[in-house]
ZATI-783228 format. One line per 10 residues: number of its first residue (from 1); for each residue x, y, z of C-alpha. Coordinates in pm, whole numbers. Example, Ala and Ser with C-alpha at 12.3 -4.5 7.8 and 13.67 -1.06 7.14 Angstrom:
residues 2
1	1230:-450:780  1367:-106:714
end
This chain:
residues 489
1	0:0:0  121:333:-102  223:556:195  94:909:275  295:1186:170  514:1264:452  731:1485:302  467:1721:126  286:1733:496  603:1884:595
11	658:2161:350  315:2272:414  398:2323:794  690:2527:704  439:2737:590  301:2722:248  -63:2589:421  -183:2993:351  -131:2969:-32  -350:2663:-117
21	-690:2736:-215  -952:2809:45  -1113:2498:89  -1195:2367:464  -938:2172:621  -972:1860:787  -707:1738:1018  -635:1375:1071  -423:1221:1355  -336:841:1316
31	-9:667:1410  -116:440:1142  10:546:775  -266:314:609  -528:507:816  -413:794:709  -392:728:349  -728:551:388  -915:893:561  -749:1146:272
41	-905:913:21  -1250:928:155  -1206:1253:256  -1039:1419:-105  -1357:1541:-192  -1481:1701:138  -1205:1929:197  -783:1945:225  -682:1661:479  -392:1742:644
51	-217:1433:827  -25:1393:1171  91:1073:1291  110:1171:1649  -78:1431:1938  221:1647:1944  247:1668:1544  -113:1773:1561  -104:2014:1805  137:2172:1607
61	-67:2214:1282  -271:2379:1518  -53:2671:1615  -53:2748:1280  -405:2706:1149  -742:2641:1186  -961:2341:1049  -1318:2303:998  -1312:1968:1211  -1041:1689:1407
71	-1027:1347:1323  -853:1162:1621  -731:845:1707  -762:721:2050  -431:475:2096  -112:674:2011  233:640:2100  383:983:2308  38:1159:2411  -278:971:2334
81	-625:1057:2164  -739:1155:2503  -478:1365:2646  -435:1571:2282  -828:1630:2280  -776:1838:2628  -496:1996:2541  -677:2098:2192  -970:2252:2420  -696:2437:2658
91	-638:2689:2320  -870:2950:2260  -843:2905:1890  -920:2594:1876  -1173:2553:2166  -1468:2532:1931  -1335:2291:1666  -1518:1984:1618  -1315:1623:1764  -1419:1277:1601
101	-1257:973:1771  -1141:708:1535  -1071:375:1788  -1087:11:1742  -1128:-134:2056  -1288:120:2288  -1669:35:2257  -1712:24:2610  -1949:336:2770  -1726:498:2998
111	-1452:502:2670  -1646:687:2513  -1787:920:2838  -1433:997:2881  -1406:1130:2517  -1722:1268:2551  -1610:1477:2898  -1308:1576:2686  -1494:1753:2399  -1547:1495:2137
121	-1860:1540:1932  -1872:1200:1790  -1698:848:1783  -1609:618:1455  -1534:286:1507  -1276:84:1301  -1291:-52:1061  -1518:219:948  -1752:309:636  -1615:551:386
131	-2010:622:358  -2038:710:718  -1745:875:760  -1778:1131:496  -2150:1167:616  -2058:1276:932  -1713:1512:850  -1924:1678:545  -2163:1769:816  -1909:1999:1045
141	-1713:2108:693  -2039:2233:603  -2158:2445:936  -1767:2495:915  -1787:2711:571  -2093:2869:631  -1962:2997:934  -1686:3152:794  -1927:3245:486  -2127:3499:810
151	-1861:3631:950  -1694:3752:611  -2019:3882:548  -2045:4084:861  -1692:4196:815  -1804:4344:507  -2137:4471:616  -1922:4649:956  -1665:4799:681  -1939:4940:493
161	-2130:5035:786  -1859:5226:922  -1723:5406:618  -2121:5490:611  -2090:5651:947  -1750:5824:905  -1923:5956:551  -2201:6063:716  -1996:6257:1031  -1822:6460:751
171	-2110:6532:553  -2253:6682:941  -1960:6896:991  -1959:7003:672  -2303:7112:683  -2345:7256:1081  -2300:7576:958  -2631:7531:755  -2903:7371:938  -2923:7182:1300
181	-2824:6837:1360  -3176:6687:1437  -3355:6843:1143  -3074:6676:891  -3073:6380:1041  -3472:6331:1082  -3470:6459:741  -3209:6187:616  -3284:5859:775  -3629:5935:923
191	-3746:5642:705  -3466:5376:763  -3576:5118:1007  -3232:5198:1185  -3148:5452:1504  -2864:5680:1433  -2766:5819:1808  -2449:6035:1937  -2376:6007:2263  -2098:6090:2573
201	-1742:5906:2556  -1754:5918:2922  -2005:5671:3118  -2288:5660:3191  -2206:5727:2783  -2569:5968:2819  -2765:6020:2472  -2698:6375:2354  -2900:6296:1995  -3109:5998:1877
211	-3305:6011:1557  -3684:5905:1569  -3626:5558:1433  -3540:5470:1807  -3952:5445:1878  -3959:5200:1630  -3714:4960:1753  -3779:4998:2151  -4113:5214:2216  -3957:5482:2391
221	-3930:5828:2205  -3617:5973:2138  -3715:6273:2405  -3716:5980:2701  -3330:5844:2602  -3179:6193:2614  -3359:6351:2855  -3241:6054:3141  -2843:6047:3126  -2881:5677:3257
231	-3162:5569:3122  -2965:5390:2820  -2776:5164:2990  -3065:5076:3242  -3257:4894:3007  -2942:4694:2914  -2965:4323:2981  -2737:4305:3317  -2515:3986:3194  -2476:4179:2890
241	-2414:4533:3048  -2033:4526:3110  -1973:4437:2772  -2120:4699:2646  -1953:4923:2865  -1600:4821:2742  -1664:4803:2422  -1807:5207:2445  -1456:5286:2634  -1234:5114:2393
251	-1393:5291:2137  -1161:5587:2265  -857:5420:2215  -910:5202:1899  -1188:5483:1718  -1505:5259:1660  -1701:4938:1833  -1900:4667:1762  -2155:4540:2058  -2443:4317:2029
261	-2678:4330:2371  -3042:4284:2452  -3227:4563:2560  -3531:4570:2730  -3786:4742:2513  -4102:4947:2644  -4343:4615:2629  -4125:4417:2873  -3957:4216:2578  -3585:4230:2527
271	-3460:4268:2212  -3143:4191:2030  -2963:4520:1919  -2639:4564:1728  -2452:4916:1799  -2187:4999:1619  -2017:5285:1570  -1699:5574:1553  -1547:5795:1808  -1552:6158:1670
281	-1269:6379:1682  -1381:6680:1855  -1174:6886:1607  -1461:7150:1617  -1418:7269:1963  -1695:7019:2077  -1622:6785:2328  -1563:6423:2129  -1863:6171:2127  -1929:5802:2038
291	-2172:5850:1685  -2279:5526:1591  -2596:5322:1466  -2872:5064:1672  -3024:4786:1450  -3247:4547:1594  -3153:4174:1506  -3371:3970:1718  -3486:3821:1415  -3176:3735:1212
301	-3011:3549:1523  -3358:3341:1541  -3313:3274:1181  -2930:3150:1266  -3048:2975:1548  -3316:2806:1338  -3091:2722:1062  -2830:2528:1266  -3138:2391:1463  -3202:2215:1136
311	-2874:2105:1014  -2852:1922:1398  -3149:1738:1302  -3060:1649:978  -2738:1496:1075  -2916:1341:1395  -3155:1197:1120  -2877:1059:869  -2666:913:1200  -3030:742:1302
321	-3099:552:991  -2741:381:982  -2771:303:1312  -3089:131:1296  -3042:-71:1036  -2703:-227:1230  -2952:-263:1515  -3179:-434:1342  -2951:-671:1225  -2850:-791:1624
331	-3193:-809:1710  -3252:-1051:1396  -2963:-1337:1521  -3153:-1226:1874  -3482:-1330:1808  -3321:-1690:1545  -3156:-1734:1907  -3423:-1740:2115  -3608:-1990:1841  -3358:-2234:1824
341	-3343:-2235:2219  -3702:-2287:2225  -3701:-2567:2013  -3407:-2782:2078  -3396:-2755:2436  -3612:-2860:2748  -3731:-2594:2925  -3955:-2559:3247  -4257:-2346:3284  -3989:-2029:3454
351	-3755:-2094:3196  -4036:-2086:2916  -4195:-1745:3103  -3802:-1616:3055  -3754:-1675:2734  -4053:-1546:2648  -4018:-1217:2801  -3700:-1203:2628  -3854:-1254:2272  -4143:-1010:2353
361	-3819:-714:2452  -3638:-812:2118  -3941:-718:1922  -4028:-461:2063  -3671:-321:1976  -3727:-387:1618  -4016:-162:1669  -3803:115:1759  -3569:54:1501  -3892:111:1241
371	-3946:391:1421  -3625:534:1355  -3574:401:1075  -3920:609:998  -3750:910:1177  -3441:887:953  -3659:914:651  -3896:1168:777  -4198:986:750  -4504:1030:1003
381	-4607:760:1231  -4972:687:1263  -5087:706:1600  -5478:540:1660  -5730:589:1991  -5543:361:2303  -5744:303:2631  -5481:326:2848  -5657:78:3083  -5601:-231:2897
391	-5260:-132:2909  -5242:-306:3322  -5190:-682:3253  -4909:-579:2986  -4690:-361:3212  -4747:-559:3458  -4599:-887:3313  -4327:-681:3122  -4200:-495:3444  -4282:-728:3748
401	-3961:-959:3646  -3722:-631:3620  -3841:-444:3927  -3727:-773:4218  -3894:-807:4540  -3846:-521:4677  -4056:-268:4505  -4424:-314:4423  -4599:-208:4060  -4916:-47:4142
411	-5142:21:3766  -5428:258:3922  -5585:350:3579  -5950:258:3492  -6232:302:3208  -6353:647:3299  -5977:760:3123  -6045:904:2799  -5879:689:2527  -5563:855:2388
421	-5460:946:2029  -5131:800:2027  -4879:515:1912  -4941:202:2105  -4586:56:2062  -4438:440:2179  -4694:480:2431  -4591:127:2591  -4207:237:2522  -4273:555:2733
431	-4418:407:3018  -4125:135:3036  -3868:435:3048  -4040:638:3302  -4121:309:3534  -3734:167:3482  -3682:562:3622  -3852:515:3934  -3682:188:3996  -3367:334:3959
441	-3452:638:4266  -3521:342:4489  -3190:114:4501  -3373:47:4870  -3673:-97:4731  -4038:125:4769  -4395:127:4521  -4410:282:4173  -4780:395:4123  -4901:485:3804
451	-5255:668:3726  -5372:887:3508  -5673:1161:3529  -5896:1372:3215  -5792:1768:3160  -5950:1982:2931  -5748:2287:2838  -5966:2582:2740  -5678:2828:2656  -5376:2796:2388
461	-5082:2748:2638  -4617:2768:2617  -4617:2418:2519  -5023:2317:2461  -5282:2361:2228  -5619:2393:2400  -5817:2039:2380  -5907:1752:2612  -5575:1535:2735  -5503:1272:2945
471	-5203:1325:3193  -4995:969:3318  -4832:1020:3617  -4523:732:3769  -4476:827:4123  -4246:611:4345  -4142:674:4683  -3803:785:4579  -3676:1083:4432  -3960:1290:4246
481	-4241:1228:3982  -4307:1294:3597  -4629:1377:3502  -4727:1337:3076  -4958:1463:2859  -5136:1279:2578  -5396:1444:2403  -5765:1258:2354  -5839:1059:2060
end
């Protein structure tokens, strides 16, 4: 097998890495040449992968550059996969990058915890699938680019902003001699759904001018800001308040700022503002001020919120269906198991009551793996009306053998329940989590009661629509209770 070039890695650390084309890089740290020539393969078409065969190599790239996501290997010689994801996290620059684990042997949970507590996102196990692999780096290249892709654009949007300002300060000076501040500006961007303001260099930074846009964006008139030295930076969110206030003084040493804060608006709703602005120069006697510019963004950030909202969930989506479909291939040789067991040995009526138990458990995991396999496709599950009273004898005889002697299963739900609209096999799945719950907040043994009672909601609430529910509550004589709503069929 052909090695990875070794030498070419080299040369680009000496520093020709600046000169390729800007594609996102993808780091990958393997003490194993074949890995390595295996990942860039995969990888050739998602971005430039850059190779280290060691933690220390790799923390070295990083010095140097940045890379849209880490591909590391848990077992290395010198530092290990482990030890070089902390010290990646230590750096600021690097902090935020995302780490992929590539092992071969660590399968076991706390493995993976531990990589998990040191700021992986993600594990791949070896020998893995070039498929699943580039699935999953594509994913972080992506968010990766289109990251960069925002902040060039608000680079370029604060560049033009501020030239904007620092044209529009001359074109005021200019013109001073021939009409007053407020009517020019009022008479300039009266229209703009932006606040122009000028204010003190000096805290409390006190409003000296803000155009009439301002009632737009917070309620207040322009009168109230200046008129109240403090007022401004009342209405400032407090963990964002001392931000803003060094950003305003820094402004007198560097000659503009940029400061995004919520501000809490005249209808008791904070907003998102972004202020940016110049420090003047006070070359006409006056005493310098901070001019700058308030646009509200509330919505924008929602929209960026939004957008990586989705990307999470289509990744979570692709990650599902793979998953499943491995899952569903255990639980096949699972349930062949239990059939051959059944039929070629002799069992007693407890060992027949076992096995059986076990078979019911293994199907109802190839449920969920149609369900997520459904989930990983999009599709919509069909739910049907479910009396949750005949539900009794079946929790009963799925949870009695789990729960031991020492705690008691108590079903207190009858016929005057409403039925619900909901999916039987999810509905049952539910209840199994919420009960195995309880069991665990009573390692001393106790009762795990569950009942349920009608509610009719006649208003629209947070997390409601108004209708007619049912609400299942566990309680155990542990550690709290969960109550659940399911709406009426």
């Amino acid at each position: 097998m052909q090695k990875p070039q070794r030498n070419k890695v080299r040369k680009l650390e000496a520093g020709q890495l600046a000169e390729r084309p800007a594609r996102a890089r993808i780091l990958a740290v393997d003490d194993d040449e074949r890995n390595l020539l295996a990942i860039s393969e995969v990888l050739a078409s998602t971005g430039d992968v850059i190779c280290a065969q060691s933690g220390e190599e790799a923390l070295r790239f990083l010095l140097k550059e940045d890379f849209a996501i880490i591909l590391l290997d848990v077992l290395m010689p010198g530092i290990d996969g482990y030890e070089t994801a902390a010290l990646i996290r230590q750096r600021e620059q690097s902090r935020r990058t995302p780490i992929i684990f590539l092992t071969a042997i660590n399968k076991e949970q706390a493995h993976m915890l531990r990589g998990y507590d040191v700021g992986a996102v993600d594990y791949v196990f070896k020998p893995f699938d070039p498929v699943m692999l580039r699935s999953k780096v594509a994913v972080f290249v992506d968010l990766h680019e289109k990251t960069a892709e925002i902040k060039r654009k608000a680079a370029t949007e604060k560049r033009l902003l501020a030239q904007a300002l620092q044209a529009q300060k001359d074109k005021l000076e200019a013109e001073q001699t021939l009409r007053n501040v407020e009517e020019r500006q009022d008479a300039i961007l009266g229209s703009l759904p932006v606040c122009f303001h000028a204010r003190a260099a000096e805290p409390p930074f006190a409003a000296r001018f803000v155009t009439d846009g301002v009632e737009r964006l917070t309620g207040f008139s322009a009168k109230t800001l200046t008129s109240d030295p403090p007022f401004g930076l009342s209405r400032v969110h407090p963990d964002d308040l001392a931000r803003l206030e060094q950003a305003l003084l820094a402004a007198k040493t560097t000659g503009s700022y940029t400061c995004e804060f919520r501000w809490l608006c005249a209808n008791g709703e904070y907003r998102i503002f972004l202020d940016q602005g110049v420090m003047s120069s006070g070359s006409d006697g006056r005493a310098p001020e901070i001019l700058g510019t308030l646009l509200d963004v509330t919505e924008r950030r929602a929209l960026e919120d939004q957008l990586l909202q989705s990307q999470r969930l289509d990744a979570i989506g692709k990650l599902t269906g793979g998953l499943a479909h491995d899952f569903n291939n255990l639980l096949a040789a699972i349930l062949s198991g239990l059939g051959l067991l059944e039929r070629g040995a002799s069992l007693d009526d407890q060992s027949r009551q076992v096995l059986e138990l076990m078979r019911r458990s293994a199907k109802q995991g190839a449920d969920l793996v149609t369900r997520m396999l459904a989930f990983s496709r999009r599709q919509t599950l069909r739910p049907q009306a479910v009396r949750l009273a005949g539900f009794g004898d079946t929790m009963n005889g799925l949870v009695a053998p789990v729960l031991g002697g020492l705690i008691r299963f108590d079903w207190q739900i009858d016929d005057t329940v409403w039925p619900v609209h909901v999916d039987a096999g999810q509905l049952e799945l539910a209840l199994m989590n919420l009960v195995f719950n309880a069991r665990d907040a009573m390692p001393s043994g106790g009762t795990i009661v569950v009942h349920a009672k009608n509610r009719a909601l006649n208003a629209t609430s947070q997390d409601l629509a108004a209708g007619e529910y049912v609400v299942v509550t566990v309680k155990d004589t542990g550690s709290g209770s969960l109550p659940t709503f399911w709406r009426r069929s």
